[in-house]
Biopython code that builds the backbone (N, CA, C, O; Angstrom):
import numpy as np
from Bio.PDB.StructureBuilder import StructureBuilder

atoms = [
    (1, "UNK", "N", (-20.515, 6.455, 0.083)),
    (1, "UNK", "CA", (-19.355, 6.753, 0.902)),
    (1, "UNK", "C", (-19.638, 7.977, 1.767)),
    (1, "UNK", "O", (-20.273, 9.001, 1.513)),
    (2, "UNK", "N", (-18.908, 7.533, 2.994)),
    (2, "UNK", "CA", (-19.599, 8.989, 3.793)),
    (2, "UNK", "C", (-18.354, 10.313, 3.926)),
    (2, "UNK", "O", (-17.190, 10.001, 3.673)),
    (3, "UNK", "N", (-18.546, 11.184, 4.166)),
    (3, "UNK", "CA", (-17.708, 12.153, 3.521)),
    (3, "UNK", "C", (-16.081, 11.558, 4.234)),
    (3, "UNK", "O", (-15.260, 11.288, 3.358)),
    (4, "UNK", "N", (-15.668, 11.380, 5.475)),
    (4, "UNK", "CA", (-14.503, 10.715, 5.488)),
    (4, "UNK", "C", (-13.554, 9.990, 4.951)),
    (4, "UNK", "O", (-12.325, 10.050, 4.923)),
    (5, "UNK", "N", (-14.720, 8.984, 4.345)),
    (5, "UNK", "CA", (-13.833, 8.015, 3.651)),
    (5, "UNK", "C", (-13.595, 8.568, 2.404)),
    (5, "UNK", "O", (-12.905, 7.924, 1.613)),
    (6, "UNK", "N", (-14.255, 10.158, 1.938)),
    (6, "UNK", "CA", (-13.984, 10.661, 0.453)),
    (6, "UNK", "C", (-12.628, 11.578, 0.892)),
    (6, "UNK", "O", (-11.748, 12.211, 0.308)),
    (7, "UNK", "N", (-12.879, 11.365, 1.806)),
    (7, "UNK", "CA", (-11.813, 12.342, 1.923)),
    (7, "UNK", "C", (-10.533, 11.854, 1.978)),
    (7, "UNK", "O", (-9.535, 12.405, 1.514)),
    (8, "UNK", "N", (-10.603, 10.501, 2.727)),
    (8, "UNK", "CA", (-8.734, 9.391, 2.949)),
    (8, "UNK", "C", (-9.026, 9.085, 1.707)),
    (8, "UNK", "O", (-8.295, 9.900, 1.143)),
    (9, "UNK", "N", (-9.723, 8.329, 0.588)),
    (9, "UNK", "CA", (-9.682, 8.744, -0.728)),
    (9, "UNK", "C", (-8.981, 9.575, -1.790)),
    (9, "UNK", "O", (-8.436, 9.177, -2.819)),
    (10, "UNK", "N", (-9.122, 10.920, -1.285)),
    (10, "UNK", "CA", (-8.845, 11.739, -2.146)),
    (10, "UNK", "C", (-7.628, 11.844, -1.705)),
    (10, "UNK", "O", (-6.947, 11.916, -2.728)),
    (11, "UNK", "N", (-6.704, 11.913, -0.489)),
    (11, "UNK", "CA", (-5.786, 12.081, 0.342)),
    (11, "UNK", "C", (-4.627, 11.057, 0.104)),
    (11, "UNK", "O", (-3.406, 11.119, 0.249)),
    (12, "UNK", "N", (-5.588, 9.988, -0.365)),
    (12, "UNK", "CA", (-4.524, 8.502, -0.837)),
    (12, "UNK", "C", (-3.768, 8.178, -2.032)),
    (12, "UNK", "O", (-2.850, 7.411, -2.320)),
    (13, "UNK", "N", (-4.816, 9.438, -2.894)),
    (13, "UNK", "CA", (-4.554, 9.604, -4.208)),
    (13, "UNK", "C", (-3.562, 10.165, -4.752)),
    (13, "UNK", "O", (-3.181, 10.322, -5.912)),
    (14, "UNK", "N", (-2.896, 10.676, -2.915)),
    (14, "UNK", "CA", (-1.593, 11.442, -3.526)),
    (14, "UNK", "C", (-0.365, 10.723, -3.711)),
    (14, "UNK", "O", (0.671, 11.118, -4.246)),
    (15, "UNK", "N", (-0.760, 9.041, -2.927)),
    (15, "UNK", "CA", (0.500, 8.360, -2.142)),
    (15, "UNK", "C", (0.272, 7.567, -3.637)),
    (15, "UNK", "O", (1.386, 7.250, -4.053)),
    (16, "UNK", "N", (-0.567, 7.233, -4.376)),
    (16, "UNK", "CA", (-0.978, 6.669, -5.290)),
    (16, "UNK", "C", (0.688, 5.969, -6.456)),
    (16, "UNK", "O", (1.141, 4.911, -6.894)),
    (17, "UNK", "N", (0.864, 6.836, -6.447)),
    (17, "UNK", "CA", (2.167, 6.927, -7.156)),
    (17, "UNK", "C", (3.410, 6.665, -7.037)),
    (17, "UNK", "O", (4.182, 6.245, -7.899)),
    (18, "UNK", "N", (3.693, 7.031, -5.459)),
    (18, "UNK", "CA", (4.563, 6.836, -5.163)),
    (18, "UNK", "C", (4.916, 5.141, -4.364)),
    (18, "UNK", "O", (5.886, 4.440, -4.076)),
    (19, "UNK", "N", (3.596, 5.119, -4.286)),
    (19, "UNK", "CA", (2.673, 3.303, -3.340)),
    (19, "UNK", "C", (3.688, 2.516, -4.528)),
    (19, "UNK", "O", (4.738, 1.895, -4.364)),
    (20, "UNK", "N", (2.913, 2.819, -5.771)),
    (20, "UNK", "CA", (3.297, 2.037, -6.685)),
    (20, "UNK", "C", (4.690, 1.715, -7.114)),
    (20, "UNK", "O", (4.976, 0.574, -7.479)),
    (21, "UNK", "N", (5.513, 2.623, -7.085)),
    (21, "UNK", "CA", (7.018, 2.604, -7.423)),
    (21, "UNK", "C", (7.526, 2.403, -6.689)),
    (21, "UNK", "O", (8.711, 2.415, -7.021)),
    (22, "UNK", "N", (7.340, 2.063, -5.207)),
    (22, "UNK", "CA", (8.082, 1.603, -4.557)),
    (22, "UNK", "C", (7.825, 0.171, -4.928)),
    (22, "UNK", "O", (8.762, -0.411, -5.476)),
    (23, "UNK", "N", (6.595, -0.564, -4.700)),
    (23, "UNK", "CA", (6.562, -1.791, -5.195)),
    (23, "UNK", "C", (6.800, -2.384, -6.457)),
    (23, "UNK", "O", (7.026, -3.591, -6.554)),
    (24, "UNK", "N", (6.772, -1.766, -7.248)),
    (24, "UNK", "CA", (7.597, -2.195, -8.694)),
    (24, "UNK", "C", (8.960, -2.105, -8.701)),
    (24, "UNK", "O", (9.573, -2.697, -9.589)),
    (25, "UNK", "N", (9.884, -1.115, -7.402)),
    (25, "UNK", "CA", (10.789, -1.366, -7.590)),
    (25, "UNK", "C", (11.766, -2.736, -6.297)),
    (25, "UNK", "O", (12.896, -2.989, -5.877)),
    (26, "UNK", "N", (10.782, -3.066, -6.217)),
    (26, "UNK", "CA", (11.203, -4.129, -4.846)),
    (26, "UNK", "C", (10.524, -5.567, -5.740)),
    (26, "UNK", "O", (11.121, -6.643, -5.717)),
    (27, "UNK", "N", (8.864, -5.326, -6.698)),
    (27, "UNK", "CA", (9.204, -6.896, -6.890)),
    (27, "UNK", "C", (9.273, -7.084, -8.842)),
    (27, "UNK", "O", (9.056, -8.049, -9.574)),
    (28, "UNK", "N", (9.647, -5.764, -9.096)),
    (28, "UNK", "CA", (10.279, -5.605, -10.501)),
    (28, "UNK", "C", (8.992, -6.673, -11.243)),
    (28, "UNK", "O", (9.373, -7.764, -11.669)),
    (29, "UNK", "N", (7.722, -6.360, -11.346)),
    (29, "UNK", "CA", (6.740, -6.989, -11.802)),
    (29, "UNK", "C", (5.045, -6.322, -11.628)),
    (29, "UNK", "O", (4.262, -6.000, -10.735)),
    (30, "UNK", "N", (5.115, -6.372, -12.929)),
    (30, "UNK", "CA", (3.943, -5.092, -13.039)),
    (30, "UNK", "C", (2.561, -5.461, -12.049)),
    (30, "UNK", "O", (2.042, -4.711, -11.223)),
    (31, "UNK", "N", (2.141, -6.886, -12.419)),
    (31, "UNK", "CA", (1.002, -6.840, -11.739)),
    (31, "UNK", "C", (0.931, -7.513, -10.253)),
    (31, "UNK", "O", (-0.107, -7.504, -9.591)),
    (32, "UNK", "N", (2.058, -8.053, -9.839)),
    (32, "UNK", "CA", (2.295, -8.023, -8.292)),
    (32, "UNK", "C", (2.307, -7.052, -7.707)),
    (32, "UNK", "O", (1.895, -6.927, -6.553)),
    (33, "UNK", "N", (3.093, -5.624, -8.848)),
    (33, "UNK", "CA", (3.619, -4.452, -7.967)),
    (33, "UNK", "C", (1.877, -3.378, -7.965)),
    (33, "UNK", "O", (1.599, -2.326, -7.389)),
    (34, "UNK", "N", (1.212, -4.103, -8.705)),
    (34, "UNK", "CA", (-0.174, -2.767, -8.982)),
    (34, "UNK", "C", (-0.806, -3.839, -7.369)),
    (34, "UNK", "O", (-1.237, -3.255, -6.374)),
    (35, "UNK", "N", (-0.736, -5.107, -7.436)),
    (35, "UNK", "CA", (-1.408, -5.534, -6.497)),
    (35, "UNK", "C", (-1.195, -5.099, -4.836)),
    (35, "UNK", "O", (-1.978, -4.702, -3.973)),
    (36, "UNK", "N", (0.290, -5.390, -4.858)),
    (36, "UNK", "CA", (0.752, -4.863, -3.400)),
    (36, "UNK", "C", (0.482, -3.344, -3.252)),
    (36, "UNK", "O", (-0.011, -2.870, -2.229)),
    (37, "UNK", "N", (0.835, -2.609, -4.335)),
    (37, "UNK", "CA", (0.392, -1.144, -3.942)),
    (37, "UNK", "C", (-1.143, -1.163, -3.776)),
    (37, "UNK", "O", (-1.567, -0.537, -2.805)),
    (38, "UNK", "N", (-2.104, -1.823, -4.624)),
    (38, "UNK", "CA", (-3.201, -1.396, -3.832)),
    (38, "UNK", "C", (-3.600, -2.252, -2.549)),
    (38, "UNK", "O", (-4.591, -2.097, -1.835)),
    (39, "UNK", "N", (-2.869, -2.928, -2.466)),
    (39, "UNK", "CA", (-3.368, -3.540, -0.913)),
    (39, "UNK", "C", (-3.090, -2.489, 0.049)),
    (39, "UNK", "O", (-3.788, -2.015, 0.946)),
    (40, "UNK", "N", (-1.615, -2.169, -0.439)),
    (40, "UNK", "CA", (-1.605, -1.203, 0.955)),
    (40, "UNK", "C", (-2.268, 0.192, 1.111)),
    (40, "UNK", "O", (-2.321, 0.883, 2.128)),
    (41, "UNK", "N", (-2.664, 0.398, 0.121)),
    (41, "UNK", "CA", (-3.669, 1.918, 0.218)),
    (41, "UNK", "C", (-4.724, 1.099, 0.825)),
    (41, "UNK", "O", (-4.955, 1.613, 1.919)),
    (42, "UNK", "N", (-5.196, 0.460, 0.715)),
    (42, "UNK", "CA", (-6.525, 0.275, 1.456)),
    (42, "UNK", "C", (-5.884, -0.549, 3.076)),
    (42, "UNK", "O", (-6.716, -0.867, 3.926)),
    (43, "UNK", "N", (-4.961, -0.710, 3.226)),
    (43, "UNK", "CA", (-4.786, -0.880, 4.413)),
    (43, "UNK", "C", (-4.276, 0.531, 5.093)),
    (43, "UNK", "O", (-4.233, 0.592, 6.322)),
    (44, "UNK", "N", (-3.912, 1.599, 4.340)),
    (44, "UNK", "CA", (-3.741, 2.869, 4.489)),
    (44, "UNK", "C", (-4.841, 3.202, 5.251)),
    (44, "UNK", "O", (-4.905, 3.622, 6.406)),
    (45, "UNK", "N", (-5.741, 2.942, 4.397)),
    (45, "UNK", "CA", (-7.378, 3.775, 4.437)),
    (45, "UNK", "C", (-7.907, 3.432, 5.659)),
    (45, "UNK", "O", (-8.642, 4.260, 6.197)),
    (46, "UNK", "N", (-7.703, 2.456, 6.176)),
    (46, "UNK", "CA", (-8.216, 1.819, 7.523)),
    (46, "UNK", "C", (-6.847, 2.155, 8.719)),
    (46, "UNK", "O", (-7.219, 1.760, 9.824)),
    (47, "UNK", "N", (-5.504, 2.722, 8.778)),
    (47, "UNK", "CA", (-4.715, 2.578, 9.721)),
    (47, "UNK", "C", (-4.948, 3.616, 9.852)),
    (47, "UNK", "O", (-4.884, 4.451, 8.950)),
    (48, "UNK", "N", (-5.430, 3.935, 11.547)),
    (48, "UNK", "CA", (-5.473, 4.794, 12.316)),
    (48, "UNK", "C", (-4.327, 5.677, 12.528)),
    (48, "UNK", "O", (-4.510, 6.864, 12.260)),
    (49, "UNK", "N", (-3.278, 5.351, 12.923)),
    (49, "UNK", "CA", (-2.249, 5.667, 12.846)),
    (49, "UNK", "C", (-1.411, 6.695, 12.031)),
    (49, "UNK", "O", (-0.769, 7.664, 12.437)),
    (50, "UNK", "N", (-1.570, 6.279, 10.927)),
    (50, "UNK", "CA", (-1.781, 6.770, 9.517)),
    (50, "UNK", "C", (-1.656, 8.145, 9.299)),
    (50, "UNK", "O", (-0.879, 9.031, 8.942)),
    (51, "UNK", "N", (-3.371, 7.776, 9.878)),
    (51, "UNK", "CA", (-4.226, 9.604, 9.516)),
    (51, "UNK", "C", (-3.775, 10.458, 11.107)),
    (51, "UNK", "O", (-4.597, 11.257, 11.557)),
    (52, "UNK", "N", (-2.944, 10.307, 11.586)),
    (52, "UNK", "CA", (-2.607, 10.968, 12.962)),
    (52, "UNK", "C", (-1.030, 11.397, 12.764)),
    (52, "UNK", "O", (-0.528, 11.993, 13.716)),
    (53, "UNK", "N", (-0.195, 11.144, 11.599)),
    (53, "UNK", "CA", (1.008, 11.399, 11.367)),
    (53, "UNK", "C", (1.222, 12.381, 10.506)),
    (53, "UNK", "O", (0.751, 12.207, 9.382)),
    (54, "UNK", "N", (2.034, 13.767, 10.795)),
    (54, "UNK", "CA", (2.418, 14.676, 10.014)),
    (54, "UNK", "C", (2.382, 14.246, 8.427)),
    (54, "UNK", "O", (2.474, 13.062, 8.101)),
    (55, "UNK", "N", (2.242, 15.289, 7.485)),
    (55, "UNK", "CA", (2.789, 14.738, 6.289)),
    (55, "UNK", "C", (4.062, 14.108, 6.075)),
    (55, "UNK", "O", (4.299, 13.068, 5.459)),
    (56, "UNK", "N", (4.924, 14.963, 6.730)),
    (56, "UNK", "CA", (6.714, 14.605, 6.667)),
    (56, "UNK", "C", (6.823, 12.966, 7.002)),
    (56, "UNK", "O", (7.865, 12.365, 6.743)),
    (57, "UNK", "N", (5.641, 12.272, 7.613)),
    (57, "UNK", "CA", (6.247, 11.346, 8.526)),
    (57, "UNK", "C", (5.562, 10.010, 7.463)),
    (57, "UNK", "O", (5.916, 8.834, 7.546)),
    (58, "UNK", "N", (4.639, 10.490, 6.602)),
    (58, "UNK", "CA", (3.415, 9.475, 5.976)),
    (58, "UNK", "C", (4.745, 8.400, 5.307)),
    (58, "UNK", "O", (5.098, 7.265, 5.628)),
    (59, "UNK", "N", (5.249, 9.370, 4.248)),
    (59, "UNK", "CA", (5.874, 8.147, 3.526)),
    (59, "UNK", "C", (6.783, 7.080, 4.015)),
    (59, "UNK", "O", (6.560, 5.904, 3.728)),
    (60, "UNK", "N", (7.721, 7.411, 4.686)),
    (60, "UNK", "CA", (8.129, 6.355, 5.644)),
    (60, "UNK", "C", (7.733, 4.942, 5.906)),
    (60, "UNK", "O", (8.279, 3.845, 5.782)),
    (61, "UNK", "N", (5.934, 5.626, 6.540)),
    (61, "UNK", "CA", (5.006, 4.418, 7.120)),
    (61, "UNK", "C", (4.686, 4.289, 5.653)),
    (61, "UNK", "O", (5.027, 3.108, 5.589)),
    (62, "UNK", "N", (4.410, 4.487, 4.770)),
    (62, "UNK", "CA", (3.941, 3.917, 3.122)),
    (62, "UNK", "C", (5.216, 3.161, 3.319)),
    (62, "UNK", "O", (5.187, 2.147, 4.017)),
    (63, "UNK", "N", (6.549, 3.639, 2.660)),
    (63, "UNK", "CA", (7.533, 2.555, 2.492)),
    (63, "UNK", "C", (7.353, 1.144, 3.514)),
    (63, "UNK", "O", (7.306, -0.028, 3.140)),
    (64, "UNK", "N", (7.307, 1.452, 4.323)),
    (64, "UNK", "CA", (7.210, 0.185, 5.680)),
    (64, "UNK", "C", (5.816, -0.880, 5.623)),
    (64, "UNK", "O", (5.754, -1.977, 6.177)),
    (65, "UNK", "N", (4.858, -0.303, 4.889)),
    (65, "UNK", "CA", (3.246, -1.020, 4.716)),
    (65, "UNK", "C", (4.211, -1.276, 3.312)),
    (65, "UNK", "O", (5.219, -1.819, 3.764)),
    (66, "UNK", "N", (4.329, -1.180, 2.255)),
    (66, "UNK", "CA", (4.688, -1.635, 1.160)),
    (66, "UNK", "C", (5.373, -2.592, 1.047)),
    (66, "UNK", "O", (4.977, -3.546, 0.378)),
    (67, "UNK", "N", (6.608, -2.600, 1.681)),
    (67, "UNK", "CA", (7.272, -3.397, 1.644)),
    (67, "UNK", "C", (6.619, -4.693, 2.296)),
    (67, "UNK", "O", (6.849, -5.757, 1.722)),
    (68, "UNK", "N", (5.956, -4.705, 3.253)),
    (68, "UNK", "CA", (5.282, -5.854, 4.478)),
    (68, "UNK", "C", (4.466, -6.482, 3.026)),
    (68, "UNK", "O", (4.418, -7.702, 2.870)),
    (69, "UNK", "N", (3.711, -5.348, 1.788)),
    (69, "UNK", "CA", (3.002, -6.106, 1.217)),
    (69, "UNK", "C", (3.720, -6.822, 0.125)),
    (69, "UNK", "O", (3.241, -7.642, -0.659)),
    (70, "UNK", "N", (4.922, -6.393, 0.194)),
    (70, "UNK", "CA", (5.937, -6.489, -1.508)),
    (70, "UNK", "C", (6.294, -8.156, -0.767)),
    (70, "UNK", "O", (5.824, -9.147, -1.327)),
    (71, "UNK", "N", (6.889, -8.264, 0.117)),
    (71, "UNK", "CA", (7.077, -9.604, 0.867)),
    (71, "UNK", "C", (6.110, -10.366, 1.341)),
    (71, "UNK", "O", (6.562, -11.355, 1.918)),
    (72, "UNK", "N", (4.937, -10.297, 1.329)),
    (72, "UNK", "CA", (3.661, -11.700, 0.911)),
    (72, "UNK", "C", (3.798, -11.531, -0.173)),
    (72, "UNK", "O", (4.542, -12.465, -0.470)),
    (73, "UNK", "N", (3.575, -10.858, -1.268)),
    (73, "UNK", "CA", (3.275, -11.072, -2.261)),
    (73, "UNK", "C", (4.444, -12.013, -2.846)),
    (73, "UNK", "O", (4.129, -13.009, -3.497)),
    (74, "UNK", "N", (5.899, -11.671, -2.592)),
    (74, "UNK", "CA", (6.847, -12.653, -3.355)),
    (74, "UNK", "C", (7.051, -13.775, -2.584)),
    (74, "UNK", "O", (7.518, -14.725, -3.212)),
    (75, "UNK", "N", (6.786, -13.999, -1.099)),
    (75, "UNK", "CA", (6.891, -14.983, -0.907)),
    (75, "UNK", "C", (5.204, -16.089, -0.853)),
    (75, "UNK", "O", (5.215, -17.148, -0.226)),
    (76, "UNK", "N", (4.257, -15.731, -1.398)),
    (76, "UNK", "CA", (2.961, -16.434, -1.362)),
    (76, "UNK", "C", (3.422, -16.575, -3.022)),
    (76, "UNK", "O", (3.489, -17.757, -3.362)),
    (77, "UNK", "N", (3.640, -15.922, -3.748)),
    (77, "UNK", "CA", (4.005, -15.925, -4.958)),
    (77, "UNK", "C", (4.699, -17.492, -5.301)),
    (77, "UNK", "O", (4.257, -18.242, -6.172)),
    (78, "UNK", "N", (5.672, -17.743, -4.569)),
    (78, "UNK", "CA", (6.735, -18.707, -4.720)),
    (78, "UNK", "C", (5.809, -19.894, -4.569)),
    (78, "UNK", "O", (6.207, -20.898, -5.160)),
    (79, "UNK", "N", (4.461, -20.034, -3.799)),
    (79, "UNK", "CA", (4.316, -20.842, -3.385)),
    (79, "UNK", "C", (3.476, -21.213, -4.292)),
    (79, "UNK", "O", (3.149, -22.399, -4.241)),
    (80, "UNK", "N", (2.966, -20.497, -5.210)),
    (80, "UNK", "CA", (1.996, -20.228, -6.640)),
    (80, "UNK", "C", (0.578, -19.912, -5.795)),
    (80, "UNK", "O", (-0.348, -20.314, -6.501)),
    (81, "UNK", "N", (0.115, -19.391, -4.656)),
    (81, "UNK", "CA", (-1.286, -19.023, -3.836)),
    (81, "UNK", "C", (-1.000, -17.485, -3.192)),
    (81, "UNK", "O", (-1.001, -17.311, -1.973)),
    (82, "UNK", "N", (-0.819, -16.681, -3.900)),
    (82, "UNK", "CA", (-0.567, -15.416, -3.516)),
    (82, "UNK", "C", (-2.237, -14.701, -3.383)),
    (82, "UNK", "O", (-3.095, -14.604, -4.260)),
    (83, "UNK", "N", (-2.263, -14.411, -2.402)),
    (83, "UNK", "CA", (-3.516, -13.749, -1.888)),
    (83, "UNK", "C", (-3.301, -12.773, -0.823)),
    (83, "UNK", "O", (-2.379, -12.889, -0.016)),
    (84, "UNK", "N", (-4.290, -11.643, -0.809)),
    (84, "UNK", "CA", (-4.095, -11.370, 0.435)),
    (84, "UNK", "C", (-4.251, -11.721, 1.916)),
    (84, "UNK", "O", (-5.423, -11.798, 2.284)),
    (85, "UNK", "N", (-3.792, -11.834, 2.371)),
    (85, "UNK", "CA", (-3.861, -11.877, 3.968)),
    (85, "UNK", "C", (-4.878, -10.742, 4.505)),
    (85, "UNK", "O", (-5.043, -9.644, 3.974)),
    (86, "UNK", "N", (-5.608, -11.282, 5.807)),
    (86, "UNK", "CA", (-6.214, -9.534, 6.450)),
    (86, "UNK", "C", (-7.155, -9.634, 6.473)),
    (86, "UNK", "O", (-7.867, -8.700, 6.841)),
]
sb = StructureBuilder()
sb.init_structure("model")
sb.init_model(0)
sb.init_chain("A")
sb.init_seg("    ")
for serial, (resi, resn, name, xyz) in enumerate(atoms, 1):
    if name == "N":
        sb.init_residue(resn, " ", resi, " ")
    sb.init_atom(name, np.array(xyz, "f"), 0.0, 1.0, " ", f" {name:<3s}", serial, name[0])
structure = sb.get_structure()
């Protein structure tokens, strides 16, 4: 890894927690909610966008990537082929 990516890494590790509880509390299911939260850290890790927004402004865009992932996941879910997209 080259030092950047150790660094949105270490930086992601903070949203880590909070990634997660939002999605456990939207699809009330442990391993959908570990799945969607880590999808969206690593779609974190790659949005430009992202890394250009105040701290004040990050979680917001976390809630808003979470949720986008909490909704494939329950609706690919329904269909019994839940995967990621991307």
């Amino acid at each position: 890894m080259t030092g950047l990516w150790l660094q949105k890494a270490e930086e992601l590790r903070k949203y880590e927690t909070v990634c997660y509880q939002i999605c456990f509390s939207i699809l009330n299911e442990t391993v959908a909610a570990e799945q969607a939260a880590e999808h969206t850290l690593l779609d974190l890790a790659l949005d430009e966008r992202f890394w250009q927004l105040p701290d004040h402004k990050r979680r917001p865009h976390i809630l808003r990537m979470a949720f986008g992932q909490c909704v494939a996941v329950r609706t690919e879910a329904k269909s019994g082929e839940w995967r990621r997209k991307g």
